[in-house]
ZAMARGU-4260 file (C-alpha; in steps of 0.2 Angstrom, whole numbers, plus 5000, padded with zeros to 4 digits):
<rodrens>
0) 5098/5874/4812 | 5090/5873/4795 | 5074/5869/4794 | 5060/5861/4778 | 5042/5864/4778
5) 5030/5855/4769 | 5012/5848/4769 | 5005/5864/4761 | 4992/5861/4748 | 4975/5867/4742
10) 4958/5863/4754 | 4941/5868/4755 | 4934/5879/4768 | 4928/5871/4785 | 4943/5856/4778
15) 4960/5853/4789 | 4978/5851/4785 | 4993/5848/4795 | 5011/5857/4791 | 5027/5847/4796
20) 5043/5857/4797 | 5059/5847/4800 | 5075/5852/4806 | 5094/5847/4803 | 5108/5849/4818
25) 5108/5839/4836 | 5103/5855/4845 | 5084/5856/4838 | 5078/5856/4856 | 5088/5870/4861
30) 5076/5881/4851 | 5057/5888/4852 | 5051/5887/4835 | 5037/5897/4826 | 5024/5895/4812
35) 5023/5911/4804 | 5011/5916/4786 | 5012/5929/4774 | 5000/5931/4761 | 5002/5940/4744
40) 5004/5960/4749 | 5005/5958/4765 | 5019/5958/4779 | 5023/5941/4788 | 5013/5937/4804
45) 5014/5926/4818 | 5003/5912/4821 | 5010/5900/4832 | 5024/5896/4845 | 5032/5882/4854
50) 5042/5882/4868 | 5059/5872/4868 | 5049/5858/4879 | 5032/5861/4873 | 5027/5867/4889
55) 5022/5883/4884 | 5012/5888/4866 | 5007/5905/4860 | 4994/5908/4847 | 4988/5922/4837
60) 4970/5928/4841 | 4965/5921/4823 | 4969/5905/4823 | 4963/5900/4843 | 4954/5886/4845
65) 4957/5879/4826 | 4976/5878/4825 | 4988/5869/4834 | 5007/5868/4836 | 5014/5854/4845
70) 5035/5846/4842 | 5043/5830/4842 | 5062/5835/4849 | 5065/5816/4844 | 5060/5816/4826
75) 5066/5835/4825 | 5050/5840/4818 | 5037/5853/4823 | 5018/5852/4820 | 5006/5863/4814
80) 4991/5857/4812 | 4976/5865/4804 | 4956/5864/4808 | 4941/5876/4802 | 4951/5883/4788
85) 4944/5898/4780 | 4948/5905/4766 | 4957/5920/4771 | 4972/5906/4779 | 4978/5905/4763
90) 4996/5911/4763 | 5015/5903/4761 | 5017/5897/4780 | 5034/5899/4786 | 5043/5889/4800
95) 5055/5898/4810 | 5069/5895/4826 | 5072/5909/4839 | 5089/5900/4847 | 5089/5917/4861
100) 5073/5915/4872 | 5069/5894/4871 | 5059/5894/4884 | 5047/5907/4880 | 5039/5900/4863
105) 5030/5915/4861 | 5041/5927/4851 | 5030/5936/4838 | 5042/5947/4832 | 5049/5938/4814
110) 5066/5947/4819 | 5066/5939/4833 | 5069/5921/4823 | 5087/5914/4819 | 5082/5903/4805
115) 5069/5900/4793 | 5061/5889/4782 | 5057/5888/4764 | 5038/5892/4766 | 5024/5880/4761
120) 5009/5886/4750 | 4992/5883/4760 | 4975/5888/4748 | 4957/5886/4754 | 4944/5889/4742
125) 4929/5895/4748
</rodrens>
C-alpha cells in the first residue's frame, strides 16, 4: 500500500490541526496503520495506532487526551487529529502500515511498519 500525508503546517500553542494520510491499493482495510513523528536529532517515535477496524487505538502517553487517530476504510484515509498542541509537537509526522498484526493497531515498534509515508511538517510556536 502507498500511502500520502498531508495537513502539516505551522500553529500556535494551545491551537489544533488535523493530519490526513491517504492510501492507494483495495486492501487498505487489511492494515492497522500508525502516526509516527520525528523531530530534528531525534529517533522516530510512535504516537498513535489504529486497528484494521478501528476497534482498538493505542497512544503514546504524550499525546493522551489531546490526539486522536480515527480511519475511514471507505475513503482509504486515516485521521490524526491534533488538540492542545505545544510546542515540543513539532516534528515531520509520518503515517505508516503494519500489514502483519491488523488487528492489533498498537505496534510501536517503526520496524514493525510495511509501508510509510512521506512525512508532513507540523510547527507550533510558543
Amino acid at each position: 500500500v502507498q500511502l500520502q500525508a498531508s495537513g502539516g503546517g505551522l500553529v500556535q500553542a494551545g491551537g489544533s490541526l488535523g493530519l490526513s494520510c491517504a492510501a492507494s491499493g483495495r486492501t487498505f482495510s487489511s492494515y492497522a496503520l500508525g502516526w509516527f513523528r520525528q523531530a530534528p536529532g531525534t529517533e522516530r517515535e510512535f504516537v498513535a495506532g489504529i486497528s484494521w477496524s478501528g476497534g482498538r487505538t493505542t497512544y503514546a502517553d504524550f499525546v493522551k487526551g489531546r490526539f486522536t487517530i480515527s480511519r475511514d476504510n471507505a475513503k482509504n484515509t486515516v485521521y490524526l487529529q491534533m488538540n492542545s498542541l505545544k510546542p515540543e509537537d513539532t516534528a515531520v509526522y509520518y503515517c505508516a502500515a503494519d500489514g502483519s498484526r491488523p488487528y492489533y493497531g498498537g505496534s510501536i515498534g517503526a520496524s514493525l511498519y510495511d509501508s510509510w509515508g512521506q512525512g508532513t511538517q507540523v510547527t507550533v510556536s510558543s
